[in-house]
PDB file of N, CA, C and O in Angstrom:
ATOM      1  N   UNK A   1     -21.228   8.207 -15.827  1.00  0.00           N
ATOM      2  CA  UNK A   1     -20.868   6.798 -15.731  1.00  0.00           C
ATOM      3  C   UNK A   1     -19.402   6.599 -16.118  1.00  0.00           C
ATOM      4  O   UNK A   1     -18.451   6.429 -15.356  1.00  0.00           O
ATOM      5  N   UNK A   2     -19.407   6.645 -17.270  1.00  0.00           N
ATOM      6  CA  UNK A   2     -17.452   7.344 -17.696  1.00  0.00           C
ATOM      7  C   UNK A   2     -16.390   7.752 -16.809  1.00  0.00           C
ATOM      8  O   UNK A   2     -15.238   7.319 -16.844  1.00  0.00           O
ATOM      9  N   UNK A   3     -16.899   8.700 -15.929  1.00  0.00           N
ATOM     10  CA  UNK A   3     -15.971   9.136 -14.741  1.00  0.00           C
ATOM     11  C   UNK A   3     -15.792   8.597 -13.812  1.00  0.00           C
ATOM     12  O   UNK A   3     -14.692   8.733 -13.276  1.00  0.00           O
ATOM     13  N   UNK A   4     -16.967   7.601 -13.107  1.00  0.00           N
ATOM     14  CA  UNK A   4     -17.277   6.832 -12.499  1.00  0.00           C
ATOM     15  C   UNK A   4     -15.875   5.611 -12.281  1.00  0.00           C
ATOM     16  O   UNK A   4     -15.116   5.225 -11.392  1.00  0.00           O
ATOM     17  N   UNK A   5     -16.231   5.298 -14.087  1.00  0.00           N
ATOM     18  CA  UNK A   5     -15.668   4.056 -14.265  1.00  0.00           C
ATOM     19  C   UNK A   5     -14.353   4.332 -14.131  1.00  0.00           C
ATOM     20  O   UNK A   5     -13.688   3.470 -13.557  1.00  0.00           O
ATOM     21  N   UNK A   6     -13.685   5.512 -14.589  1.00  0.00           N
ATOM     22  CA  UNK A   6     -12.261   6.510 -14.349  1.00  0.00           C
ATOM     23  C   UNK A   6     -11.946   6.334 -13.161  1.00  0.00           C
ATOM     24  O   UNK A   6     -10.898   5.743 -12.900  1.00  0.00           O
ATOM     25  N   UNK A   7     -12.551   6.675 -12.437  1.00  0.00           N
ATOM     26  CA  UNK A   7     -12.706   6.927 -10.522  1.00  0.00           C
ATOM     27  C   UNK A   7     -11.838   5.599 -10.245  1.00  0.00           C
ATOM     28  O   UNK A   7     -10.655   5.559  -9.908  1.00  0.00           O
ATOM     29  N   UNK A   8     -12.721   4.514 -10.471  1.00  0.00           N
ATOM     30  CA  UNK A   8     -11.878   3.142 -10.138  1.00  0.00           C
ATOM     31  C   UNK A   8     -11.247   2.457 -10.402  1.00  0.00           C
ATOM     32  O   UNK A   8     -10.835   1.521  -9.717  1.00  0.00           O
ATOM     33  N   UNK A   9     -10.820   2.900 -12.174  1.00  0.00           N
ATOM     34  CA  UNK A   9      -9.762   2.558 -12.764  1.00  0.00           C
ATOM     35  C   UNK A   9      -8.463   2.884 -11.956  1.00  0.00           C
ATOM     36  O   UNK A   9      -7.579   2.053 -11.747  1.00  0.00           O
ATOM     37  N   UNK A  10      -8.438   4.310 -11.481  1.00  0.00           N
ATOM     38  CA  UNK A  10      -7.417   4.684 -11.236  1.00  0.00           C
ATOM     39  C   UNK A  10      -6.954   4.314  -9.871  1.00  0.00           C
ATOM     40  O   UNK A  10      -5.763   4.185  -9.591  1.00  0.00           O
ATOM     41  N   UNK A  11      -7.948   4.146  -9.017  1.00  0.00           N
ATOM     42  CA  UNK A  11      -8.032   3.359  -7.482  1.00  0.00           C
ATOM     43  C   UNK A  11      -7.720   2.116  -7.881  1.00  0.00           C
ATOM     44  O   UNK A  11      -6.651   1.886  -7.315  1.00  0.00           O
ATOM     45  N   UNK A  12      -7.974   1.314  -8.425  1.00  0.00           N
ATOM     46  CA  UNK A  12      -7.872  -0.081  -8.926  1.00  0.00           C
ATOM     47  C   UNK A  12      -6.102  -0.124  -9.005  1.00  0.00           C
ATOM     48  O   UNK A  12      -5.468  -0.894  -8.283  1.00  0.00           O
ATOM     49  N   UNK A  13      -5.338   0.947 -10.122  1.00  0.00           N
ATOM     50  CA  UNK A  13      -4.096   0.819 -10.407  1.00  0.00           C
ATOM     51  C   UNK A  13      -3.763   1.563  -9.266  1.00  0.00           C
ATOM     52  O   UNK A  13      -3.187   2.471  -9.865  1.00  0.00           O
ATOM     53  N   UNK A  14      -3.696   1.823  -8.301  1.00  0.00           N
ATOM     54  CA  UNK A  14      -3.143   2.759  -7.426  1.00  0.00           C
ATOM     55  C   UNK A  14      -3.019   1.285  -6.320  1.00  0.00           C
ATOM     56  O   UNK A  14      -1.916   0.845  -5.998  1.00  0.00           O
ATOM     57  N   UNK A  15      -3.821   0.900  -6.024  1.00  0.00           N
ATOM     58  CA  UNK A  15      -3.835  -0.367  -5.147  1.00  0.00           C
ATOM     59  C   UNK A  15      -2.929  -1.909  -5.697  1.00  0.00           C
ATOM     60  O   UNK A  15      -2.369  -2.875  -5.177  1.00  0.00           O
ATOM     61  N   UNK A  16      -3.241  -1.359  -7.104  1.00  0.00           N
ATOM     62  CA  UNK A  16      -2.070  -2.877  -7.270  1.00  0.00           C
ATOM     63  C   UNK A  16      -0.828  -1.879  -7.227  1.00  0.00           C
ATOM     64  O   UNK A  16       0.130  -2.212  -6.530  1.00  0.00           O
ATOM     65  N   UNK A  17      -0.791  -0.847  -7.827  1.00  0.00           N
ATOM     66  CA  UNK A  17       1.205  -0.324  -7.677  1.00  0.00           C
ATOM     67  C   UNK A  17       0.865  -0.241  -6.539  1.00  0.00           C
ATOM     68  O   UNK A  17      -0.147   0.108  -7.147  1.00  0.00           O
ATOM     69  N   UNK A  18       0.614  -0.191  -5.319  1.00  0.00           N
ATOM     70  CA  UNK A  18       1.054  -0.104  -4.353  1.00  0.00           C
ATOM     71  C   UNK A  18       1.284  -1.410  -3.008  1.00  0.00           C
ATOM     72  O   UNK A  18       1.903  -1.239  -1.958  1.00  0.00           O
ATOM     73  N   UNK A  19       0.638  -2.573  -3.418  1.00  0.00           N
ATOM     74  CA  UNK A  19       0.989  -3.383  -3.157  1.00  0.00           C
ATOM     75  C   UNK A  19       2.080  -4.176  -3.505  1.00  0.00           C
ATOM     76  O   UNK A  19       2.681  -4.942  -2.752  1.00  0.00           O
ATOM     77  N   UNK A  20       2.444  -3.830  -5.366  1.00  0.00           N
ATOM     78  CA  UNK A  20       3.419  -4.341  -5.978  1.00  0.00           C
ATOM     79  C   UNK A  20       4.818  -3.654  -5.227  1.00  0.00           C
ATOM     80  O   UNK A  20       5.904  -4.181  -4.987  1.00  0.00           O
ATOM     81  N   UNK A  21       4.460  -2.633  -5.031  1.00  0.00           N
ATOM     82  CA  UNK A  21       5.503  -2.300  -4.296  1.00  0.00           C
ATOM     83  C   UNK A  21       6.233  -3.124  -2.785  1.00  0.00           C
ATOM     84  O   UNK A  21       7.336  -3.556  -2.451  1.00  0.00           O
ATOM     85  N   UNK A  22       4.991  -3.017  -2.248  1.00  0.00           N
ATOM     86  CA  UNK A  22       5.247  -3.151  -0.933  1.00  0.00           C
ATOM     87  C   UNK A  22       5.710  -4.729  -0.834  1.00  0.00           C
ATOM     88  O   UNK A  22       6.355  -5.021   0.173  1.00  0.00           O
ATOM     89  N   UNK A  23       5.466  -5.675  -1.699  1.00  0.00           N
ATOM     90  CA  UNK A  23       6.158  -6.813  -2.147  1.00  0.00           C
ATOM     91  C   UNK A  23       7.127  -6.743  -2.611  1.00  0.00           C
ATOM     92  O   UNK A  23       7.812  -7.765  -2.560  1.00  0.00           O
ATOM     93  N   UNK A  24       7.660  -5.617  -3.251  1.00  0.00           N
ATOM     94  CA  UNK A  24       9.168  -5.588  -3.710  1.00  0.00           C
ATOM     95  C   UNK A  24       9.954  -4.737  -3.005  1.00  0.00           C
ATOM     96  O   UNK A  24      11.028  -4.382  -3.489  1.00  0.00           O
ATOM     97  N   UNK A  25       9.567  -4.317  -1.847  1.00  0.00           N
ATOM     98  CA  UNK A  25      10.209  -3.902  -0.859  1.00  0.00           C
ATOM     99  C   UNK A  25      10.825  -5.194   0.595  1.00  0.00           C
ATOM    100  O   UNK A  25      11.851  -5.260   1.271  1.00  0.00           O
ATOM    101  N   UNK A  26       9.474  -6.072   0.514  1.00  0.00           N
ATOM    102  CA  UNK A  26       9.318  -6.905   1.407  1.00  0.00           C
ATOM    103  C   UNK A  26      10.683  -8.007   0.508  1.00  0.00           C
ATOM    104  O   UNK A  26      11.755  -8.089   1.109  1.00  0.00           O
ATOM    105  N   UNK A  27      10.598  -8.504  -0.378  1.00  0.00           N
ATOM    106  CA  UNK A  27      11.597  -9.313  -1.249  1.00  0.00           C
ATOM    107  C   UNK A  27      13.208  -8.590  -0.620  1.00  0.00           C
ATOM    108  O   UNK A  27      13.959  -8.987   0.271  1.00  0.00           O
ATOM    109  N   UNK A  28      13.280  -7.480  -1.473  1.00  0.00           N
ATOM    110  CA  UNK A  28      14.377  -6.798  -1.299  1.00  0.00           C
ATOM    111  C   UNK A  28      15.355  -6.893  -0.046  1.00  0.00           C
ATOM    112  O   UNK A  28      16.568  -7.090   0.024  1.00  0.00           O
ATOM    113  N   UNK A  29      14.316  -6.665   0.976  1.00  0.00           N
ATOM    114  CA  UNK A  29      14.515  -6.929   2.587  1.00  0.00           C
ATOM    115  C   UNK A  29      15.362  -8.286   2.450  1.00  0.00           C
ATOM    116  O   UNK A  29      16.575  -8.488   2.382  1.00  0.00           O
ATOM    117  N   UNK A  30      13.917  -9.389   2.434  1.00  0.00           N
ATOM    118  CA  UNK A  30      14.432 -10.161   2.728  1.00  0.00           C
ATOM    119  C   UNK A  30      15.809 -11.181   2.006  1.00  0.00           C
ATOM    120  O   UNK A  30      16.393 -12.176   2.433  1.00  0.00           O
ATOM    121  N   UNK A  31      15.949 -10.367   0.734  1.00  0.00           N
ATOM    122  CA  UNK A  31      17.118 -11.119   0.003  1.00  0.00           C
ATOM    123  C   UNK A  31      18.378 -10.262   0.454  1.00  0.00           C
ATOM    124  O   UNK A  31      19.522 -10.427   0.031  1.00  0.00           O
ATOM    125  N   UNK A  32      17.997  -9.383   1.325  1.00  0.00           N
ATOM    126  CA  UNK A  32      19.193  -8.405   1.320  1.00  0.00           C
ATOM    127  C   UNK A  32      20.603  -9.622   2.241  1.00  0.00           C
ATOM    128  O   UNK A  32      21.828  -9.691   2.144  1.00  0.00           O
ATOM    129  N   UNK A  33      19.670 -10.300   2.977  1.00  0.00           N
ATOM    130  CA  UNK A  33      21.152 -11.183   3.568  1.00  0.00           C
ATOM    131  C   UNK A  33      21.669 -12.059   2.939  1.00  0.00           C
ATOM    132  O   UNK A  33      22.714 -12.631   3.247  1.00  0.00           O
ATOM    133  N   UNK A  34      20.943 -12.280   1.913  1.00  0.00           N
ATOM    134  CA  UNK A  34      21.647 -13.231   0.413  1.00  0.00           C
ATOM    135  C   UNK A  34      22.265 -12.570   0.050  1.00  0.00           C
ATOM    136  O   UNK A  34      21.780 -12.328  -1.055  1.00  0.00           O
ATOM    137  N   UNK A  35      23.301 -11.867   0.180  1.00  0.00           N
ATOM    138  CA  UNK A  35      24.116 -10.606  -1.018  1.00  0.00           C
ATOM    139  C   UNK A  35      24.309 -11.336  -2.552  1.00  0.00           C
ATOM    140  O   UNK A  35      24.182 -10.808  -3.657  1.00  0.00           O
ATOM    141  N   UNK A  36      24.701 -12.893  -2.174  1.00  0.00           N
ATOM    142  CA  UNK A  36      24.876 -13.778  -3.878  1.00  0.00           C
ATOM    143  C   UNK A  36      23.978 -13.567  -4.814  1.00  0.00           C
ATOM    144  O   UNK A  36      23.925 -13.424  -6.036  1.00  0.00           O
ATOM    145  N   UNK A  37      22.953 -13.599  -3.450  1.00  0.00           N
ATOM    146  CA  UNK A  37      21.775 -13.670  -4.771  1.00  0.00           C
ATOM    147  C   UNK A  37      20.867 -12.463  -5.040  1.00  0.00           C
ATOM    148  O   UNK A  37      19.729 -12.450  -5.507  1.00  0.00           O
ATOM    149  N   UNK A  38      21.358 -11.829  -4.782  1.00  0.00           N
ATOM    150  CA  UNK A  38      20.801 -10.270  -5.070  1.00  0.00           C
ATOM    151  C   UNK A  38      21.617  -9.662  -5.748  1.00  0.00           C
ATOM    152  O   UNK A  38      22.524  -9.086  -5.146  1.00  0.00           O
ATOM    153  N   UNK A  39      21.538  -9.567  -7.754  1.00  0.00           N
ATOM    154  CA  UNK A  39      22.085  -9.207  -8.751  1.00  0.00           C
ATOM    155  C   UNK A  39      21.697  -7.720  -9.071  1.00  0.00           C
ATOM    156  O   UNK A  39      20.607  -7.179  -8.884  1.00  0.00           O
ATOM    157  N   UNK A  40      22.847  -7.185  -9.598  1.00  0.00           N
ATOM    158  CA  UNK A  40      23.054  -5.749  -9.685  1.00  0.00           C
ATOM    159  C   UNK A  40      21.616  -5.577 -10.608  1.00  0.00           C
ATOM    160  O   UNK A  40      20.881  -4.689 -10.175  1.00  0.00           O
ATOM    161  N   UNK A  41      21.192  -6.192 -11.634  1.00  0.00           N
ATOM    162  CA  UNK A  41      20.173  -6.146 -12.640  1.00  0.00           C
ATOM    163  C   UNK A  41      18.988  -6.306 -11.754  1.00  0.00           C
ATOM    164  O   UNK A  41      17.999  -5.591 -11.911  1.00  0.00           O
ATOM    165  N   UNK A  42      19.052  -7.232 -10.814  1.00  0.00           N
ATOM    166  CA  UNK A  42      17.849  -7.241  -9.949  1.00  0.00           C
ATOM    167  C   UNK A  42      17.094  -5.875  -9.454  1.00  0.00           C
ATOM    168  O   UNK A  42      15.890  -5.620  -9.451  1.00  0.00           O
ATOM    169  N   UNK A  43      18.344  -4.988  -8.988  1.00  0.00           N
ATOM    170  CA  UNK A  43      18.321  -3.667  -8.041  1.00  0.00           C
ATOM    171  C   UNK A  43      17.940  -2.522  -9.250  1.00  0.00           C
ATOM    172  O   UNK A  43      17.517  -1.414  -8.918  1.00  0.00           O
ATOM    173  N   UNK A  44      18.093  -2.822 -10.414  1.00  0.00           N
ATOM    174  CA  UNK A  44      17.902  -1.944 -11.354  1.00  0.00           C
ATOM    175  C   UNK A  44      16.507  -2.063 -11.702  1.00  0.00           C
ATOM    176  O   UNK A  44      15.727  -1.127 -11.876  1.00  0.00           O
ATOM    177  N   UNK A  45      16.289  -3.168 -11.779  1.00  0.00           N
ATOM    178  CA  UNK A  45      14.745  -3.406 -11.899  1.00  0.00           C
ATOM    179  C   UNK A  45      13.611  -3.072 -10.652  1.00  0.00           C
ATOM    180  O   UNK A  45      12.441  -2.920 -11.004  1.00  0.00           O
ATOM    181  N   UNK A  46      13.819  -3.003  -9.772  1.00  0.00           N
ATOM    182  CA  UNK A  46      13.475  -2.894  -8.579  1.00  0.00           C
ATOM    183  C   UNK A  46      13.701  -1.555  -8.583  1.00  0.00           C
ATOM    184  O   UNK A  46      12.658  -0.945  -8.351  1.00  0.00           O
ATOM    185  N   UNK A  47      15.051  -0.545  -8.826  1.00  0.00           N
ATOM    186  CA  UNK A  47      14.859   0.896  -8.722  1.00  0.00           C
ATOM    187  C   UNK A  47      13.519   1.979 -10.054  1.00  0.00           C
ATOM    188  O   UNK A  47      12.954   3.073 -10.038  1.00  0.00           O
ATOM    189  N   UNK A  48      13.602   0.837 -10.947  1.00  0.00           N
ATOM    190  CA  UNK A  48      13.087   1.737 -12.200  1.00  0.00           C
ATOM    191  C   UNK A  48      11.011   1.076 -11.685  1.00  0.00           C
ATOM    192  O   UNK A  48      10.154   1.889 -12.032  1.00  0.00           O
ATOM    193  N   UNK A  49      10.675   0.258 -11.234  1.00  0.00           N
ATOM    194  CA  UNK A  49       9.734  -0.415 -11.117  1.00  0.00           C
ATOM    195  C   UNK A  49       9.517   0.851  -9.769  1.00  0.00           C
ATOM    196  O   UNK A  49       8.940   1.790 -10.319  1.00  0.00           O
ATOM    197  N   UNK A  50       9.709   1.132  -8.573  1.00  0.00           N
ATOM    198  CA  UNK A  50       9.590   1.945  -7.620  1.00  0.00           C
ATOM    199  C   UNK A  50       9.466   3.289  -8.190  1.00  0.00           C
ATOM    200  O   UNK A  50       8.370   3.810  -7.988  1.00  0.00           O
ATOM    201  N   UNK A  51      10.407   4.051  -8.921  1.00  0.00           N
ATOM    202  CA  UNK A  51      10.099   5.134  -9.794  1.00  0.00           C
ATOM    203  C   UNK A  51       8.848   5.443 -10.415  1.00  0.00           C
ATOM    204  O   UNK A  51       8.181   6.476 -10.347  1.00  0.00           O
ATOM    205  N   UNK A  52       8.659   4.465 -10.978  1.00  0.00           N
ATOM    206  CA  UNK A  52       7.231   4.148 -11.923  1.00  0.00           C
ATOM    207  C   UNK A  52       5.959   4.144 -11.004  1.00  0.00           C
ATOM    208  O   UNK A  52       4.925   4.691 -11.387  1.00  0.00           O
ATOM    209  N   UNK A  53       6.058   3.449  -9.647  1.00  0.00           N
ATOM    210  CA  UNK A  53       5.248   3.289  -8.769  1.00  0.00           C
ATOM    211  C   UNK A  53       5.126   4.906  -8.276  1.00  0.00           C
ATOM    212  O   UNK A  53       4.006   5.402  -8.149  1.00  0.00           O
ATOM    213  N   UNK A  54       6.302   5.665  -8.017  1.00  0.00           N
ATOM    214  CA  UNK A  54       6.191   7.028  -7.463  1.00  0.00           C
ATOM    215  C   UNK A  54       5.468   8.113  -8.257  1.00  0.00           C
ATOM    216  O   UNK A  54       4.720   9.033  -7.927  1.00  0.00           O
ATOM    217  N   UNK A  55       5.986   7.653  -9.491  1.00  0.00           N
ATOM    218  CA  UNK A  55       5.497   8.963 -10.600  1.00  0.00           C
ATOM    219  C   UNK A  55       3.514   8.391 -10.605  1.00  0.00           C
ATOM    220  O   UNK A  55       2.574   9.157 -10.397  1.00  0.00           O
ATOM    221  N   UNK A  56       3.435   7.252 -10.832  1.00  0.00           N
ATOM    222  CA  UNK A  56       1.536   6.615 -11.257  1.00  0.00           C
ATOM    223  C   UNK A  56       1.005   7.269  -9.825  1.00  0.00           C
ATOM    224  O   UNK A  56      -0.022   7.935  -9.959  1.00  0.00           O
ATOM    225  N   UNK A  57       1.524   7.191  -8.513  1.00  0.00           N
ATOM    226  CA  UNK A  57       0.699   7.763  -7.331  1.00  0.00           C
ATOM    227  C   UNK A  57       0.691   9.196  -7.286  1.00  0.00           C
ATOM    228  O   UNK A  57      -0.327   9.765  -6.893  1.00  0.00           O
ATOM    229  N   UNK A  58       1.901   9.978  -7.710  1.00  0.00           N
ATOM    230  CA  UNK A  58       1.520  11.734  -7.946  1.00  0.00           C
ATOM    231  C   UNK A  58       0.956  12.258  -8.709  1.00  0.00           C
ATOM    232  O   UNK A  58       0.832  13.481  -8.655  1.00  0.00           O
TER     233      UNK A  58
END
């Protein structure tokens, strides 16, 4: 039952980082023709948040 519950924990977080992603890809896009408003801190957050997403799926 334990492993079970493991099983979908980890499917569970695999499906939100990977949607979270794909929303902060979709953002990114679309602010990219705002250059004003797309802050260097923004892109940092967005690079370290994608990292995090890469390392939780391997």
């Amino acid at each position: 039952m334990f492993f079970n519950s493991f099983l979908i924990y980890k499917e569970i977080k695999f499906i939100f980082f990977s949607y979270l992603l794909i929303d902060l890809i979709i953002l990114k896009e679309a602010s990219a023709s705002f250059t004003l408003l797309l802050s260097n801190k923004y892109i940092n957050v967005y690079d370290k948040i994608s990292n995090l997403v890469g390392l939780i799926k391997y």
